[in-house]
N, CA, C and O atoms as CSV, one atom per row, in Angstrom:
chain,resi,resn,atom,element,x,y,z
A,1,UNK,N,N,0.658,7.085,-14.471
A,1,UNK,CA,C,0.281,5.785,-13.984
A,1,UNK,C,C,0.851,5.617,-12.575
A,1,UNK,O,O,1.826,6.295,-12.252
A,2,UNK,N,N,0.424,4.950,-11.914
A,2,UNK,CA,C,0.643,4.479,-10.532
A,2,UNK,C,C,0.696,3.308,-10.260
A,2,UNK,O,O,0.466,2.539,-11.193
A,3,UNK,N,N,1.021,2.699,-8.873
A,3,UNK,CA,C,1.392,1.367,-8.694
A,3,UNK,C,C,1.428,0.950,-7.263
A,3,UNK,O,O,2.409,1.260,-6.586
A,4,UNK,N,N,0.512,0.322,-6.781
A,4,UNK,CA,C,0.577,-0.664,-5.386
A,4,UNK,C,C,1.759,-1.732,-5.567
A,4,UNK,O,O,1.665,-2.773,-6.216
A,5,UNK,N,N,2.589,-1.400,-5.057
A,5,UNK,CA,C,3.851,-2.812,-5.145
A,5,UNK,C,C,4.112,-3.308,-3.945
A,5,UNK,O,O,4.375,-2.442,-3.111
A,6,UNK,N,N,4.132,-4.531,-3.526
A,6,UNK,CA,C,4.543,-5.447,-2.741
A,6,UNK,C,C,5.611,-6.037,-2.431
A,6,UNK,O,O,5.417,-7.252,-2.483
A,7,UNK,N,N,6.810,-5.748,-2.086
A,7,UNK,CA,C,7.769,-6.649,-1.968
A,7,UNK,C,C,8.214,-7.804,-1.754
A,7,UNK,O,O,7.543,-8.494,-0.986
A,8,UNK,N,N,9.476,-8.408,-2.348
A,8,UNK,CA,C,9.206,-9.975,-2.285
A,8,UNK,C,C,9.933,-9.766,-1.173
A,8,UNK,O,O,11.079,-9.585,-1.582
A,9,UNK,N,N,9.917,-9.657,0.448
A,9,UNK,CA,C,10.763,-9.795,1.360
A,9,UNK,C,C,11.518,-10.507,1.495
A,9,UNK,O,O,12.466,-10.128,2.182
A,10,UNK,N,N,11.565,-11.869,0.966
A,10,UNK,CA,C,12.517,-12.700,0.800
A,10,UNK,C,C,13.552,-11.864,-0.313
A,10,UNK,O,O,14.486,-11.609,0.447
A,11,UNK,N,N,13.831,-11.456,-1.260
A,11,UNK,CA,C,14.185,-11.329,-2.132
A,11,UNK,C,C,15.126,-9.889,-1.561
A,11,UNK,O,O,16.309,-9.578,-1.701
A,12,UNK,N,N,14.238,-9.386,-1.036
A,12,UNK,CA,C,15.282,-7.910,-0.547
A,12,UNK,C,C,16.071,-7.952,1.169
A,12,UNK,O,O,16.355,-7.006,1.904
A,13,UNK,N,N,16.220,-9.175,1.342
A,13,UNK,CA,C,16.908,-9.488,2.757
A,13,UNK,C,C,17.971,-9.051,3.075
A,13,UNK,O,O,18.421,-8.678,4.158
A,14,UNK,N,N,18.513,-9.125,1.742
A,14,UNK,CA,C,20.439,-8.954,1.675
A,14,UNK,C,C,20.346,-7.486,1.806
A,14,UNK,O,O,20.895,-7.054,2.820
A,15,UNK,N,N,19.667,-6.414,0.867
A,15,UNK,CA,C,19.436,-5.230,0.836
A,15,UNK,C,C,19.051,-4.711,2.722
A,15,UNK,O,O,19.661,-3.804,3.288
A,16,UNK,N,N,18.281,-5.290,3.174
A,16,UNK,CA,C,17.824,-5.152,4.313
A,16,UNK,C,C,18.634,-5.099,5.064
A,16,UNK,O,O,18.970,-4.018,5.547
A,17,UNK,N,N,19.169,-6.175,5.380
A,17,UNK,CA,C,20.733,-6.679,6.315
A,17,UNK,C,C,21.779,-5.343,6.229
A,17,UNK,O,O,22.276,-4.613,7.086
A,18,UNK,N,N,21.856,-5.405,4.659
A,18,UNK,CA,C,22.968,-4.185,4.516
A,18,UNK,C,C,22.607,-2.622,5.021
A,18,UNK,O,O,23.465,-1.848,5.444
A,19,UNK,N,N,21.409,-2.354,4.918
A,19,UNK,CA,C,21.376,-1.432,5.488
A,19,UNK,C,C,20.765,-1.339,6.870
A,19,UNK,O,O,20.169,-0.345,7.284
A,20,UNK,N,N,20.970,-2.503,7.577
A,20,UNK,CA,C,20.927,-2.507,9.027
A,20,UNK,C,C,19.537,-2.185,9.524
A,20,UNK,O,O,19.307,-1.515,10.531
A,21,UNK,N,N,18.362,-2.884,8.492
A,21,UNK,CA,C,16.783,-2.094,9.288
A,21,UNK,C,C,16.511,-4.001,9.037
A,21,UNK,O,O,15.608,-4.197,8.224
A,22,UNK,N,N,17.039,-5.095,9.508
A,22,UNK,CA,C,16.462,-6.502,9.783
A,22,UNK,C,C,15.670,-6.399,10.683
A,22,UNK,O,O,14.683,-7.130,10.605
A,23,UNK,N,N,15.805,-5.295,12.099
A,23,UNK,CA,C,14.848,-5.693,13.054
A,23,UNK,C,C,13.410,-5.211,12.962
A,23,UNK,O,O,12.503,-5.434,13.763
A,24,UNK,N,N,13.355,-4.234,11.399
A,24,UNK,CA,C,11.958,-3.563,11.401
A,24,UNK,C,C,11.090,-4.132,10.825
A,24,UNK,O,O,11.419,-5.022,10.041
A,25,UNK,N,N,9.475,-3.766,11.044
A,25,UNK,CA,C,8.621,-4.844,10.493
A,25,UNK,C,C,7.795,-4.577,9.534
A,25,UNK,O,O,7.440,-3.398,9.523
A,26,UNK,N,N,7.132,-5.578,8.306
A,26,UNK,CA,C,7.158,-5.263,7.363
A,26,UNK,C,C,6.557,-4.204,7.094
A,26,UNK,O,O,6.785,-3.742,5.976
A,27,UNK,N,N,5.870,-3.667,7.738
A,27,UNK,CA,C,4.816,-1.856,7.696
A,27,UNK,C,C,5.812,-1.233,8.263
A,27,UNK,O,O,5.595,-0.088,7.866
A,28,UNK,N,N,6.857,-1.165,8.983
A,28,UNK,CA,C,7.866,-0.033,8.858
A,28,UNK,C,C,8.443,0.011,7.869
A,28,UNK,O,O,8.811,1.002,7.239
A,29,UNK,N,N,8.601,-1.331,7.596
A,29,UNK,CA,C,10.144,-1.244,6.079
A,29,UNK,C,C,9.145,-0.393,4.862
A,29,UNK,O,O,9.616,0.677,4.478
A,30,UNK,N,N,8.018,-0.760,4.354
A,30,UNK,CA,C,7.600,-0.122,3.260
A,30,UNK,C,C,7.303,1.100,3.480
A,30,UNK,O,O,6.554,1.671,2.687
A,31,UNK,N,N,7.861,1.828,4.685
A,31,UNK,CA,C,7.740,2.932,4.583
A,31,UNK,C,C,9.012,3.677,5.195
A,31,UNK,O,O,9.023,4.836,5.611
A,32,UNK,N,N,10.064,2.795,5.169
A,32,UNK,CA,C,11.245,3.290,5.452
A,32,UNK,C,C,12.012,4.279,4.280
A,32,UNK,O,O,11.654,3.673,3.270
A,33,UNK,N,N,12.824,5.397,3.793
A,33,UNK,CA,C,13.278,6.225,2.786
A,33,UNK,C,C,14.461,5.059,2.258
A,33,UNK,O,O,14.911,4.927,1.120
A,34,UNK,N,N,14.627,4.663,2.883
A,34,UNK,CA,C,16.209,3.422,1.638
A,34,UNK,C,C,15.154,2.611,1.074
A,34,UNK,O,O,14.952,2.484,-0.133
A,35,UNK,N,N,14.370,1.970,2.171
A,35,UNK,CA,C,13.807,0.681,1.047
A,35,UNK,C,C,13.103,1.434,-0.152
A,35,UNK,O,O,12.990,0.930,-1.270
A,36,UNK,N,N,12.497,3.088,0.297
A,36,UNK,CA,C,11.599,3.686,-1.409
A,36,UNK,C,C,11.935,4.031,-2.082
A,36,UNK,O,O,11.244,4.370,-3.043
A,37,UNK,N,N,13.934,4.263,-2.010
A,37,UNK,CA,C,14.449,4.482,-2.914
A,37,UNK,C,C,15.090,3.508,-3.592
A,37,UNK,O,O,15.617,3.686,-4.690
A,38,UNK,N,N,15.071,2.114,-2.784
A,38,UNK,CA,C,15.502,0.976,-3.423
A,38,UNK,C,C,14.416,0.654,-4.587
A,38,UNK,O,O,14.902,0.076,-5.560
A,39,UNK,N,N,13.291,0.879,-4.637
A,39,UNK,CA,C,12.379,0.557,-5.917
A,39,UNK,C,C,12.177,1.289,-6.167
A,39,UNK,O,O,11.578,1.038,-7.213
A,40,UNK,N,N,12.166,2.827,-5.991
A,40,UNK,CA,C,12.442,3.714,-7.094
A,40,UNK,C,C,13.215,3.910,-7.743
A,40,UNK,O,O,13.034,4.766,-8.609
A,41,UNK,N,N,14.370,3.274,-7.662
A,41,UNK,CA,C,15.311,3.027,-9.046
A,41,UNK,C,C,15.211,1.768,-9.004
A,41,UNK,O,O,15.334,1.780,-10.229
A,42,UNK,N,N,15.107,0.706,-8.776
A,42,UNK,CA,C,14.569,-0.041,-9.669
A,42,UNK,C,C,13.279,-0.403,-10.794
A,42,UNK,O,O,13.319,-0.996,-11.872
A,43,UNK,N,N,11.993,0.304,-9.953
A,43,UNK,CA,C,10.914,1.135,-11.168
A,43,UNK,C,C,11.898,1.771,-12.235
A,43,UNK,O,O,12.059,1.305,-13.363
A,44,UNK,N,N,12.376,2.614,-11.861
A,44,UNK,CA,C,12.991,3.821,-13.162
A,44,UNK,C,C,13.806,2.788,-13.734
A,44,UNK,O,O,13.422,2.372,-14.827
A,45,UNK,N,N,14.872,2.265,-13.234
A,45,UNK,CA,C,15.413,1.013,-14.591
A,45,UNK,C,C,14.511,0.042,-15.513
A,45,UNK,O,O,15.001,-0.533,-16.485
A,46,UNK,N,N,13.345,-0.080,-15.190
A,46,UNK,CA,C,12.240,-0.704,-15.850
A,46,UNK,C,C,11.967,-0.054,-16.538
A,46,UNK,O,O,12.108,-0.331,-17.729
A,47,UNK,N,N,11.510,0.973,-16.183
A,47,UNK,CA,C,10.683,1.912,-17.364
A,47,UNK,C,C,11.433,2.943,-18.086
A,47,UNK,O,O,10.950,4.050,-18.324
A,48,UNK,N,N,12.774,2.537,-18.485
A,48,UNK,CA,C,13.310,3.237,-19.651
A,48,UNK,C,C,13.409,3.085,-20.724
A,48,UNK,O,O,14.112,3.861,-21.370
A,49,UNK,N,N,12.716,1.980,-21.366
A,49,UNK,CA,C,12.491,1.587,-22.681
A,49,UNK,C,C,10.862,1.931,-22.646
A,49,UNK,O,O,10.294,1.378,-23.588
A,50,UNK,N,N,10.076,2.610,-21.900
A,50,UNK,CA,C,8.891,2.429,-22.275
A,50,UNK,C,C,8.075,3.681,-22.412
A,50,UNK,O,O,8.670,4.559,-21.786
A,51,UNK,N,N,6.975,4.155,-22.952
A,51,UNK,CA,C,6.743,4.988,-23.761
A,51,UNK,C,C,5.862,5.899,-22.560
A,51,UNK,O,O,5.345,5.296,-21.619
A,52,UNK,N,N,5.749,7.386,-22.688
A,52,UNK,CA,C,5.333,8.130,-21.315
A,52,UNK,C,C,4.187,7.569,-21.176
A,52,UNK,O,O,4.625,6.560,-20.623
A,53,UNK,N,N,2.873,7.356,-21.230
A,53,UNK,CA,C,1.946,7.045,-20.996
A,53,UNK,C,C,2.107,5.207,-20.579
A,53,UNK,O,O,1.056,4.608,-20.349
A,54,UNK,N,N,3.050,4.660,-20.531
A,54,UNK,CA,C,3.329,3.466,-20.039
A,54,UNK,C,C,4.168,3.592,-18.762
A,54,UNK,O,O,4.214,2.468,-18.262
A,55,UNK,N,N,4.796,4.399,-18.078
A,55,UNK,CA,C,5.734,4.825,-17.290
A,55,UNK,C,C,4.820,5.009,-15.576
A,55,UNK,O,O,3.995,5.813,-15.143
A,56,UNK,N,N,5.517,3.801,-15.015
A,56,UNK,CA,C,4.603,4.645,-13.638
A,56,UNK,C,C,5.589,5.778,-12.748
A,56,UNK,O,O,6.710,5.638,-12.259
A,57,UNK,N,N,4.636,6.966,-12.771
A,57,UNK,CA,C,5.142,8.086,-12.078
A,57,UNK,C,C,5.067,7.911,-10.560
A,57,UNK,O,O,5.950,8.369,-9.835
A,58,UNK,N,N,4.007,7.244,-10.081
A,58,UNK,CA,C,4.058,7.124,-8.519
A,58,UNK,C,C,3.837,5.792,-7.967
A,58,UNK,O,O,3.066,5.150,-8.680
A,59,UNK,N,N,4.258,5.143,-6.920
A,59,UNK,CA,C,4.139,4.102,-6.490
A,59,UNK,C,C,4.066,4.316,-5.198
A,59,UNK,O,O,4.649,5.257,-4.660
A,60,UNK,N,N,3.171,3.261,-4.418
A,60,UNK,CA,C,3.038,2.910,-2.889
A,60,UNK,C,C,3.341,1.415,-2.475
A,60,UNK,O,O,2.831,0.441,-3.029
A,61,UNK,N,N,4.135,1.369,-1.549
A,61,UNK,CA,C,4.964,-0.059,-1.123
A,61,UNK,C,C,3.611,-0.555,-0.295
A,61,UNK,O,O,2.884,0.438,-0.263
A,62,UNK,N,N,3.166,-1.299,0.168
A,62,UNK,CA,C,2.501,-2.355,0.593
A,62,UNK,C,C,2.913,-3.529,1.314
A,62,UNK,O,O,3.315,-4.521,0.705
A,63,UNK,N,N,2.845,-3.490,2.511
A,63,UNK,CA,C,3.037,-4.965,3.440
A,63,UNK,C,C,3.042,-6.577,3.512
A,63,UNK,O,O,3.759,-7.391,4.094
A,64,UNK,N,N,1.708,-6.695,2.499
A,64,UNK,CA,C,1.092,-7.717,2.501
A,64,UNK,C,C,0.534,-8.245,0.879
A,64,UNK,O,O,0.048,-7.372,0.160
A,65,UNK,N,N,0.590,-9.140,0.548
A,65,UNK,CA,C,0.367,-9.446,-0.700
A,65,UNK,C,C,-1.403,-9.673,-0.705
A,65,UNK,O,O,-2.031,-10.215,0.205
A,66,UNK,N,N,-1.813,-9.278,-1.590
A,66,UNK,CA,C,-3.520,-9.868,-2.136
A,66,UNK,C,C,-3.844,-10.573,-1.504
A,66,UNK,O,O,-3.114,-10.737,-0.526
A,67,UNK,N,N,-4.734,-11.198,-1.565
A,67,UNK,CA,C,-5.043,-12.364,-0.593
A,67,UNK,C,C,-6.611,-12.654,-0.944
A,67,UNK,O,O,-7.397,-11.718,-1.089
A,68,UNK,N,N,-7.005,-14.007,-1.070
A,68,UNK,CA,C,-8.598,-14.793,-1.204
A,68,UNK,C,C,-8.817,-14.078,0.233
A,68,UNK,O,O,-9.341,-12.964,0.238
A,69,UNK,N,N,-8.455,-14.650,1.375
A,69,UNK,CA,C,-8.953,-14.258,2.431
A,69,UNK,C,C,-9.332,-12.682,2.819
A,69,UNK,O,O,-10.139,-12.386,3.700
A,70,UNK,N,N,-8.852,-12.054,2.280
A,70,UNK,CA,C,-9.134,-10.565,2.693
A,70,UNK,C,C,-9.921,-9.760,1.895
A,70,UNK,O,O,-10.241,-8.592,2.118
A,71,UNK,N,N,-10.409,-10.917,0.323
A,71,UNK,CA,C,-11.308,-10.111,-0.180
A,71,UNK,C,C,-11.192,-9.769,-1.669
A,71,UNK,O,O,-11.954,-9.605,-2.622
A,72,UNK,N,N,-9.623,-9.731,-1.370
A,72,UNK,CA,C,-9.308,-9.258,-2.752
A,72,UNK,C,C,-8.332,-9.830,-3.804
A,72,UNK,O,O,-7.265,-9.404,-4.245
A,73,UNK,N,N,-9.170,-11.111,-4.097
A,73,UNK,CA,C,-8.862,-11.857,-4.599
A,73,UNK,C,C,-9.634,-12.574,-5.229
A,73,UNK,O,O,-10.334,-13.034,-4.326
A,74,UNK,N,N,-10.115,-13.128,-6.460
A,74,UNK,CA,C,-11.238,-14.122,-6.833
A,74,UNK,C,C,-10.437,-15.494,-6.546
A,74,UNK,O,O,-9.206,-15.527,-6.568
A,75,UNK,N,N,-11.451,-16.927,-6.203
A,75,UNK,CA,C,-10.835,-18.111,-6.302
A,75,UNK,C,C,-9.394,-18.864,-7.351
A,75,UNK,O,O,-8.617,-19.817,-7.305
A,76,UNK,N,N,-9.823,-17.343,-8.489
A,76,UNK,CA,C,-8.936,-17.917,-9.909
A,76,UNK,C,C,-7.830,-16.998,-9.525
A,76,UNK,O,O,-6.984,-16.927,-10.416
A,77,UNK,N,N,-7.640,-16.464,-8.751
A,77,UNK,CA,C,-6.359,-15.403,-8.663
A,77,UNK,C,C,-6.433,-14.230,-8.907
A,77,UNK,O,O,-5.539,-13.409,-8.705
A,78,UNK,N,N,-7.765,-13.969,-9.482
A,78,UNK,CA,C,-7.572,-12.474,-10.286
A,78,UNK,C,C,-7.704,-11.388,-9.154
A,78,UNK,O,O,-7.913,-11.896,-8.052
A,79,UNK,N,N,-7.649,-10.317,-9.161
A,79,UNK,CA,C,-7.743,-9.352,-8.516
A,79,UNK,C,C,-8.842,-8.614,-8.653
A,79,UNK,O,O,-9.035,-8.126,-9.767
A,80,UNK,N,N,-10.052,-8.289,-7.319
A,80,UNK,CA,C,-10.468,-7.614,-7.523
A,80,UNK,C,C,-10.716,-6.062,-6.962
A,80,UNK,O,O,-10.862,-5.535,-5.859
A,81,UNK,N,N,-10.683,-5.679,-8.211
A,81,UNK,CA,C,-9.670,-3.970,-8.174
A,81,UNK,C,C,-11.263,-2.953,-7.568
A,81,UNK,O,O,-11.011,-1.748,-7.525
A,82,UNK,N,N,-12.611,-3.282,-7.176
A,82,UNK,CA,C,-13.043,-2.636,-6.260
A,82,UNK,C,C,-13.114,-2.621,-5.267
A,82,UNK,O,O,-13.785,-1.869,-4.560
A,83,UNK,N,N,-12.214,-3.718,-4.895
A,83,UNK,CA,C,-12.079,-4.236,-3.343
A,83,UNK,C,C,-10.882,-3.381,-3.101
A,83,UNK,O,O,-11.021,-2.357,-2.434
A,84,UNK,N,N,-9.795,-3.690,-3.554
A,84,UNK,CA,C,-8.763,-3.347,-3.650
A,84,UNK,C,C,-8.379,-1.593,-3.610
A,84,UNK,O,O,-7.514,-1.049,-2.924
A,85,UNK,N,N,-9.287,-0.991,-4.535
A,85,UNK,CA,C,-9.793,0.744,-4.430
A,85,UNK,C,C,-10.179,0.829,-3.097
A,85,UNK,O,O,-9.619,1.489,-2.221
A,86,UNK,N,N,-11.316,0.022,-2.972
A,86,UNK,CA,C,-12.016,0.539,-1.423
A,86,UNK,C,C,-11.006,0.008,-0.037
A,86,UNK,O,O,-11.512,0.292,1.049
A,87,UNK,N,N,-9.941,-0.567,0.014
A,87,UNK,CA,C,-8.615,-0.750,0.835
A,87,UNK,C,C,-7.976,0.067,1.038
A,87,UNK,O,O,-7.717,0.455,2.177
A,88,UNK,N,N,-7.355,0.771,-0.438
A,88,UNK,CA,C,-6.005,1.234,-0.493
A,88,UNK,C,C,-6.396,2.990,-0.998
A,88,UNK,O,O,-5.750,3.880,-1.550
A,89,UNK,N,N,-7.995,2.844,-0.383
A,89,UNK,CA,C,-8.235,4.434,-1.159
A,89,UNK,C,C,-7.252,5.870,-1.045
A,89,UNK,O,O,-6.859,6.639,-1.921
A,90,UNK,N,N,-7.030,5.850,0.608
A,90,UNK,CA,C,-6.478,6.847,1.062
A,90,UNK,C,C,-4.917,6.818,0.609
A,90,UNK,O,O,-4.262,7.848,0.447
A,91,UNK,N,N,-4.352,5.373,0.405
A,91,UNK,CA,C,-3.048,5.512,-0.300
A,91,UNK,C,C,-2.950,5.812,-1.627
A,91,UNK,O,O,-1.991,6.548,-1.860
A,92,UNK,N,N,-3.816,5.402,-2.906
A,92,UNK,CA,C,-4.291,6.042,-3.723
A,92,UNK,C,C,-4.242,7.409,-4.061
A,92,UNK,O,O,-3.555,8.032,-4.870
A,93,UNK,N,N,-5.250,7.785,-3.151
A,93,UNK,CA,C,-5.230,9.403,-3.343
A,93,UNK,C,C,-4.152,10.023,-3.060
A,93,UNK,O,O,-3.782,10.948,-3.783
A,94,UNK,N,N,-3.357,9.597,-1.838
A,94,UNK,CA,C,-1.771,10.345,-1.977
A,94,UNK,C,C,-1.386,10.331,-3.022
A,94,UNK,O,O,-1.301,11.491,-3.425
A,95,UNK,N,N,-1.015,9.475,-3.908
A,95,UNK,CA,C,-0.258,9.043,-5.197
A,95,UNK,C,C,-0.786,10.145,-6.259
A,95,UNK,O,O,0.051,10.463,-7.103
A,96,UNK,N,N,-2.037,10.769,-6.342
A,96,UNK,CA,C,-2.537,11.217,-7.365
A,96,UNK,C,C,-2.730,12.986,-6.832
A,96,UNK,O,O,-3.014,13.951,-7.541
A,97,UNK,N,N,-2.486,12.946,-5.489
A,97,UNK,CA,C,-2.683,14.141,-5.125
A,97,UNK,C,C,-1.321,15.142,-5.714
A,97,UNK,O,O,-1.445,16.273,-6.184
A,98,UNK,N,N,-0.016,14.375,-5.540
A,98,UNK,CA,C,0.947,15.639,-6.227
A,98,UNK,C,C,1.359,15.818,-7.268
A,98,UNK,O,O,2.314,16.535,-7.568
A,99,UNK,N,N,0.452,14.962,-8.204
A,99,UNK,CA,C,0.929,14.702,-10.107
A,99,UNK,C,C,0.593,15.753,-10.306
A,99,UNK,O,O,-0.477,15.984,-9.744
A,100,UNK,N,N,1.247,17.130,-11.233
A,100,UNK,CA,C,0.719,17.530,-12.131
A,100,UNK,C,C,-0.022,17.330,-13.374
A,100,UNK,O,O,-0.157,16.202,-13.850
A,101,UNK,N,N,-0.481,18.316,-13.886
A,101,UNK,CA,C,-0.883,17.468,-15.582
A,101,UNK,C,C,-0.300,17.312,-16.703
A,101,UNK,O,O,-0.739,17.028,-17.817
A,102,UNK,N,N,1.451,17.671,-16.047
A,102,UNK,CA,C,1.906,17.047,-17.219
A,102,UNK,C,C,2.459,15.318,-16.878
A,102,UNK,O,O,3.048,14.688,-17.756
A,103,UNK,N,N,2.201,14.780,-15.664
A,103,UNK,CA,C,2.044,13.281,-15.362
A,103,UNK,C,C,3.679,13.384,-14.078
A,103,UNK,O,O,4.122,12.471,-13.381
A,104,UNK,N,N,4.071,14.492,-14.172
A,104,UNK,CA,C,5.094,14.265,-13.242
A,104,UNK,C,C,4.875,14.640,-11.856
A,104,UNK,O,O,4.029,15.502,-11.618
A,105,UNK,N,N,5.586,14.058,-10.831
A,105,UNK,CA,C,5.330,14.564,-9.253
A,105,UNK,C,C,5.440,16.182,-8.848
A,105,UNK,O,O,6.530,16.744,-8.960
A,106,UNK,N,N,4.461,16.784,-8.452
A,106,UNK,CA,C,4.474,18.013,-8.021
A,106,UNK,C,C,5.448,18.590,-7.370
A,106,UNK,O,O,5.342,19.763,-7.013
């Protein structure tokens, strides 16, 4: 399984501060190596009660939250996930390009 995650930037400020990247912007930070290892263990503390086929093996950080305006979003909130495919295709396919088949990173 995989995962588009968004950060609550508010929420990881202190984390930010501490490791001295406040002046970078939010498309550097989600692709900075502290902040991907800051939710990659926090993913992995999530998913240790949960069963392999429930477990996400890869994740991509993301800048910007959903949004009505950009498309990918219905009026009711929901998400819509062909909009959303046709966005985030090329990040996608990274994610799936180094899984083996036994579900772990290449």
């Amino acid at each position: 399984m995989t995962a588009l995650v968004v950060p609550s930037f508010e929420n990881i400020k202190g984390f930010v501060v501490e490791k001295g990247l406040q002046g970078l912007s939010r498309e550097e930070l989600v692709k900075h190596p502290a902040v991907i290892d800051f939710f990659r263990q926090k993913i992995d503390d999530l998913r240790r009660n949960l069963a392999p086929h429930e477990k996400i093996v890869r994740f991509a950080l993301i800048p910007e939250e959903f949004s009505l305006e950009d498309g990918e979003m219905t009026p009711t909130l929901k998400l819509k996930r062909k909009i959303i495919l046709e966005c985030y295709a090329p990040l996608i396919e990274d994610m799936y390009r180094d899984i083996d088949r036994t579900g772990r990173n290449g």
